[in-house]
C-alpha positions as CSV (number, residue, x, y, z in Angstrom):
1,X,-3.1,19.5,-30.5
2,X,-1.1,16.3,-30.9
3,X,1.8,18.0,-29.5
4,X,0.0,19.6,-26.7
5,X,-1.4,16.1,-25.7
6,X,1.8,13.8,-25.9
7,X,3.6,16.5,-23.4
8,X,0.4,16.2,-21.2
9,X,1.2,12.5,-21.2
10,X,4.8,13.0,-20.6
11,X,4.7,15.1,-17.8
12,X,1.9,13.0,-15.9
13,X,4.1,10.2,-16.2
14,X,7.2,12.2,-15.0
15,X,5.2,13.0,-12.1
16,X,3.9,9.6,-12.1
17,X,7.7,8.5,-11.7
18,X,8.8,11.1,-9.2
19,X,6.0,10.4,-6.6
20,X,6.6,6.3,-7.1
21,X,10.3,7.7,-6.4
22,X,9.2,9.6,-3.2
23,X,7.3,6.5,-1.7
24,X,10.0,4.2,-2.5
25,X,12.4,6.4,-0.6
26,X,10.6,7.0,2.6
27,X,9.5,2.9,2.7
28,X,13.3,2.6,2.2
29,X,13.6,5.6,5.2
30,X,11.5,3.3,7.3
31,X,12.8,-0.2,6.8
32,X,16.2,1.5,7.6
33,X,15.5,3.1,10.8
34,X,13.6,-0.2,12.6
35,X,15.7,-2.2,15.2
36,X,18.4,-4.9,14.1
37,X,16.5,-7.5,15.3
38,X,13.6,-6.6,13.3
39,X,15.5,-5.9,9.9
40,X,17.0,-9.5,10.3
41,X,13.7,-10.9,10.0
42,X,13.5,-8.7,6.7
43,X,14.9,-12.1,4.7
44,X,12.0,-14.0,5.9
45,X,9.3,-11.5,5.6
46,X,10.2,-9.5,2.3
47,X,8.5,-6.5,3.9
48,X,9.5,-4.1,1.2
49,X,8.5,-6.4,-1.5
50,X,4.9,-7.5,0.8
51,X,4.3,-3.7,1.1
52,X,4.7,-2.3,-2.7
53,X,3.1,-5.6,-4.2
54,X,0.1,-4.7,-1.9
55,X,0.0,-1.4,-3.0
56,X,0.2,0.6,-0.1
57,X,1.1,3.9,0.1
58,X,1.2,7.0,2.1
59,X,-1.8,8.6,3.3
60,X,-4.2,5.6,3.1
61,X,-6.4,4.2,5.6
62,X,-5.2,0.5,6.4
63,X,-6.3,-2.3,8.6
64,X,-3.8,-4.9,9.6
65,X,-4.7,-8.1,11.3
66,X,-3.8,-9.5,14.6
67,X,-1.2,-6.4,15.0
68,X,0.0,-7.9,18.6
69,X,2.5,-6.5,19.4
70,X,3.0,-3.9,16.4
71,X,6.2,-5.3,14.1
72,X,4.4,-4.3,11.2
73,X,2.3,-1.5,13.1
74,X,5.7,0.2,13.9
75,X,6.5,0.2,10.0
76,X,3.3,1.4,8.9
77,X,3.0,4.1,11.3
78,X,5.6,6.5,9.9
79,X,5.1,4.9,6.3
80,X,1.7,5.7,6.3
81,X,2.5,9.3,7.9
82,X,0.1,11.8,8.9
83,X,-2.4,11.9,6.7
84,X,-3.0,8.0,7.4
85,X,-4.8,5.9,9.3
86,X,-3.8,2.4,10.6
87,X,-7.1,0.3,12.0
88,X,-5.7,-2.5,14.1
89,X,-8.1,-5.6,14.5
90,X,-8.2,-8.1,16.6
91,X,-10.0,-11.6,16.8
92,X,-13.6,-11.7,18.5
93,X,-13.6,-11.8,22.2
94,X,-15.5,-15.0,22.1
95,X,-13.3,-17.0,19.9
96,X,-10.4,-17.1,22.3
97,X,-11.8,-19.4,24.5
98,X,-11.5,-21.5,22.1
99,X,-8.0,-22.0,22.3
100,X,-7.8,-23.6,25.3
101,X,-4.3,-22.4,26.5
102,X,-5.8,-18.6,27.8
103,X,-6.4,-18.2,31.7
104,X,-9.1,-16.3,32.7
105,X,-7.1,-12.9,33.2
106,X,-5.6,-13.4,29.4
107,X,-9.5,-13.5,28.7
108,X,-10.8,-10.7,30.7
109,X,-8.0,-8.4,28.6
110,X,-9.6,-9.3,25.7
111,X,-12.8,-7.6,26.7
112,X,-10.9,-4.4,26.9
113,X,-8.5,-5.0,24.2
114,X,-9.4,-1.9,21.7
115,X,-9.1,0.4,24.2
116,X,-5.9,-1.3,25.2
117,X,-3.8,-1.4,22.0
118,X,-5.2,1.9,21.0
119,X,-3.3,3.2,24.0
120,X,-0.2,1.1,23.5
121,X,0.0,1.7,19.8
122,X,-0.3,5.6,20.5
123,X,2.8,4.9,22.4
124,X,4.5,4.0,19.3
125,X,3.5,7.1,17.3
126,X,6.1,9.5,16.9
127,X,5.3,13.8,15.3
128,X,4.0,13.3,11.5
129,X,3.2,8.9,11.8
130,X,-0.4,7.8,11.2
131,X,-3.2,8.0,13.5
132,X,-4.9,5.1,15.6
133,X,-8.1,3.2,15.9
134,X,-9.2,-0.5,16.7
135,X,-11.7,-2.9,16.5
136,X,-12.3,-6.3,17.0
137,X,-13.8,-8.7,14.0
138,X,-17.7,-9.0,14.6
139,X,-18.0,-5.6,15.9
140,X,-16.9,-3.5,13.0
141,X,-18.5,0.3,13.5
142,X,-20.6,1.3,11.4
143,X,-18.8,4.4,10.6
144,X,-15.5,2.4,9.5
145,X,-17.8,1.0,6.2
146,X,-16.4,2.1,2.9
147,X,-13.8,4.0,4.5
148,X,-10.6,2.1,4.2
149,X,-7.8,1.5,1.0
150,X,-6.6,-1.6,2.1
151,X,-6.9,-4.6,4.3
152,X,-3.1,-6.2,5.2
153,X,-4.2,-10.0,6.6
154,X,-0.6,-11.1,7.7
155,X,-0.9,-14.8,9.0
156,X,-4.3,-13.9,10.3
157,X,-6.3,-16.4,8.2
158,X,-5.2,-19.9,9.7
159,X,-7.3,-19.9,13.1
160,X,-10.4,-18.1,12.1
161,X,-10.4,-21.1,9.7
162,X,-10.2,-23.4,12.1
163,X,-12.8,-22.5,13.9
164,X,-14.9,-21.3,11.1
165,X,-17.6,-24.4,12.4
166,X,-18.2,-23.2,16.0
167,X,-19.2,-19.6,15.3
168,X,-18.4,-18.5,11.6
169,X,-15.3,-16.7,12.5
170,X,-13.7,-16.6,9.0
171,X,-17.2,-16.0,7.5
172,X,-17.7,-12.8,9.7
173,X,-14.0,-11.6,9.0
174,X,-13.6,-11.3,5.6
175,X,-17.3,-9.9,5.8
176,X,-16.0,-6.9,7.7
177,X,-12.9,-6.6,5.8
178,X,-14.8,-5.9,2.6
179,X,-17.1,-3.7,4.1
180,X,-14.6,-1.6,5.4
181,X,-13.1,-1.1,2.1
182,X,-14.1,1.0,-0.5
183,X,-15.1,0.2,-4.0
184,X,-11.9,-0.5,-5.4
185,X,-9.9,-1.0,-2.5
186,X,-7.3,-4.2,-2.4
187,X,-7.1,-6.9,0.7
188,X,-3.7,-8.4,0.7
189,X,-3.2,-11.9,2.6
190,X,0.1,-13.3,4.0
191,X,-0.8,-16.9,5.2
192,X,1.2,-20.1,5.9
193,X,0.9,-22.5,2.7
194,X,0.2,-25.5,2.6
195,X,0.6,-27.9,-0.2
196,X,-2.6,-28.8,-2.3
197,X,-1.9,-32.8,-2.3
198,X,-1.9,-32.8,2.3
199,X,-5.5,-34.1,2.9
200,X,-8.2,-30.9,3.9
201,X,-8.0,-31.8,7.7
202,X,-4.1,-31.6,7.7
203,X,-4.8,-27.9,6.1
204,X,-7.9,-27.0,8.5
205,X,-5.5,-24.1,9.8
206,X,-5.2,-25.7,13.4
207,X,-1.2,-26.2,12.2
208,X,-1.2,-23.1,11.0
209,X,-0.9,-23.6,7.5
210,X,-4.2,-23.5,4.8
211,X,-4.6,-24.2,0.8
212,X,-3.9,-21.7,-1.3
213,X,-7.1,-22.7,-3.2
214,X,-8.8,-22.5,0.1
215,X,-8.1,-18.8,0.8
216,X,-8.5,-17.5,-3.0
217,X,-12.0,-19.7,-2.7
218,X,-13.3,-18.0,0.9
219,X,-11.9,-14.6,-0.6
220,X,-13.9,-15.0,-3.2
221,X,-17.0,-16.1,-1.4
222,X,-16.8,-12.6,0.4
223,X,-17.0,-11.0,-2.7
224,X,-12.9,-10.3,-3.1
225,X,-11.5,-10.6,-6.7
226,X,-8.6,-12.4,-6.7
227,X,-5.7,-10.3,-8.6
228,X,-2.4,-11.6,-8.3
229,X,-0.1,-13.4,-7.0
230,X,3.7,-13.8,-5.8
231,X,6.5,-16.1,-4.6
232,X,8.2,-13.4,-2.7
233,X,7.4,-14.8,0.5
234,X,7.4,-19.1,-0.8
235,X,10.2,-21.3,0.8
236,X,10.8,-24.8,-0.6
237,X,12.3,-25.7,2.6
238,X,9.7,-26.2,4.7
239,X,8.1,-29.5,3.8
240,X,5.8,-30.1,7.0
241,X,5.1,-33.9,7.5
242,X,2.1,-35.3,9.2
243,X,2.8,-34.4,12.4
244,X,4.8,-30.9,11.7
245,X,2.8,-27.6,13.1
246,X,4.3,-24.1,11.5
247,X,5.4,-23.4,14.9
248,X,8.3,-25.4,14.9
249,X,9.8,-22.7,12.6
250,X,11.6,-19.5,13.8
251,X,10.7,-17.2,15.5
252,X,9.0,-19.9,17.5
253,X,11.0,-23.1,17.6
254,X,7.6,-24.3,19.4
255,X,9.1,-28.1,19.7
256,X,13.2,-27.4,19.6
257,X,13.4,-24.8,22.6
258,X,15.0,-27.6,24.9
259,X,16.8,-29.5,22.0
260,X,19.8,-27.3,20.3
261,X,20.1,-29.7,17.6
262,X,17.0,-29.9,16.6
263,X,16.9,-25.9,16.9
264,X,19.4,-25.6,14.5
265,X,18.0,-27.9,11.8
266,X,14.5,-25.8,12.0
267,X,16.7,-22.4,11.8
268,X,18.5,-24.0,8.9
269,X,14.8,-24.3,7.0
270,X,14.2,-20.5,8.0
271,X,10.3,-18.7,8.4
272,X,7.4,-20.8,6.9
273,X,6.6,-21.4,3.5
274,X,3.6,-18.4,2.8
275,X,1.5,-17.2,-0.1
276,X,0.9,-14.4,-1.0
277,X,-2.2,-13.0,-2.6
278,X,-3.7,-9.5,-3.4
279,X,-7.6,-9.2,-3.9
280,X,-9.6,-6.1,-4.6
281,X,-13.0,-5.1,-3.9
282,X,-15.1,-4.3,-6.7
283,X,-15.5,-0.7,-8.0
């Protein structure tokens, strides 16, 4: 009987093996296939790493935040392949005003945006990738509650924080995020870190970067356990001062576009300095 059980256990974890084998293969598959322009931003991004220290796999229901204009949509489409899901999810139509910097036809797209990047996002789908749906924070359906593996919140966090005070935006998104998940299911965040010591209104999220302690504490509030964390995606280089927003980093180069030297020293620091922190919904 002892016998019997041991090779039980042994071939479970040969399985166990093979199919970890299998989904590192076609992650590999994918990374391999996406444009050269996207694969150099793979040194900034660790999408491989991001990916398997999340957890995700083929076949699982995911929502990704803010998925624009689809860099990691496009990965997670034929990852996920045809027995998954990817829920895109965009910020509240009301919060955008907000901003300040939207004209009024930016805002009326908005009101249609589901519908909009359900159909663009369809266009990205190839035979055998994962299918599409949308919604936008505040007006989760119903039917999307307890139906979802994992929540992937990639830079998403910084400006529902700041402007958490004039209409609970942060609040309201982690609240559908763990409802959408179910029992078990892990939320992994991506966010521009800032250092503990800058004062809480340099971190409020309208430079783009928040606390680490601030994220694991609103997590928490929502009712995420806080499981792990990694350095995969920390850079010592960028030290922000005072007056530093994360978009003076590449991709953006938000204050160097007309100055090449200046370009070249914000290059030479690389993407922003990020956490990165897996949570999981309660069984």
């Amino acid at each position: 009987m002892k016998r019997l059980f041991l090779s039980m256990v042994f071939v479970s974890l040969c399985a166990s093996m093979a199919l970890a084998s299998d989904q590192n293969e076609a992650l590999d598959k994918v990374l391999a296939a996406q444009p050269a322009e996207v694969q150099a931003r793979y040194a900034y991004r660790h999408t491989k790493e991001t990916l398997e220290f999340f957890g995700i796999k083929p076949g699982m229901t995911v929502v990704e935040g803010l998925p624009g204009g689809g860099w990691y949509s496009k990965i997670l489409l034929p990852y996920l392949g045809a027995d998954g899901t990817l829920i895109g999810v965009d910020y509240a139509v009301d919060m955008y005003p907000k901003f300040g910097f939207f004209d009024q036809e930016a805002l009326d797209a908005k009101k249609t945006w589901v519908a909009d990047w359900t159909v663009k996002a369809n266009g990205w789908r190839t035979e055998g990738d994962a299918r599409i749906e949308a919604f936008q924070f505040g007006s989760m359906p119903d039917e999307m509650k307890g139906t979802v593996d994992a929540v992937f919140l990639v830079r998403a966090l910084h400006n529902l924080a700041r402007f958490e005070s004039d209409g609970d935006y942060l609040t309201t998104a982690l609240k559908d995020a763990f409802e959408t998940l179910k029992p078990g299911g892990v939320a992994g965040v991506v966010q521009h870190m800032a250092r503990e010591e800058k004062p809480d209104e340099w971190a409020d999220g309208s430079r783009g970067y928040l606390k680490q302690s601030f994220v694991i504490e609103s997590m928490e509030k929502a009712g995420f356990v806080f499981e792990a964390s990694s350095d995969i995606n920390n850079n010592p280089a960028d030290q922000p001062g005072n007056e530093d927003i994360v978009w003076r980093l590449p991709p953006t180069y938000f204050t160097s576009r007309d100055n090449p030297e200046l370009k070249a020293q914000m290059q030479a620091i690389g993407e922003s300095n990020r956490m990165t922190l897996r949570f999981r919904k309660p069984q």
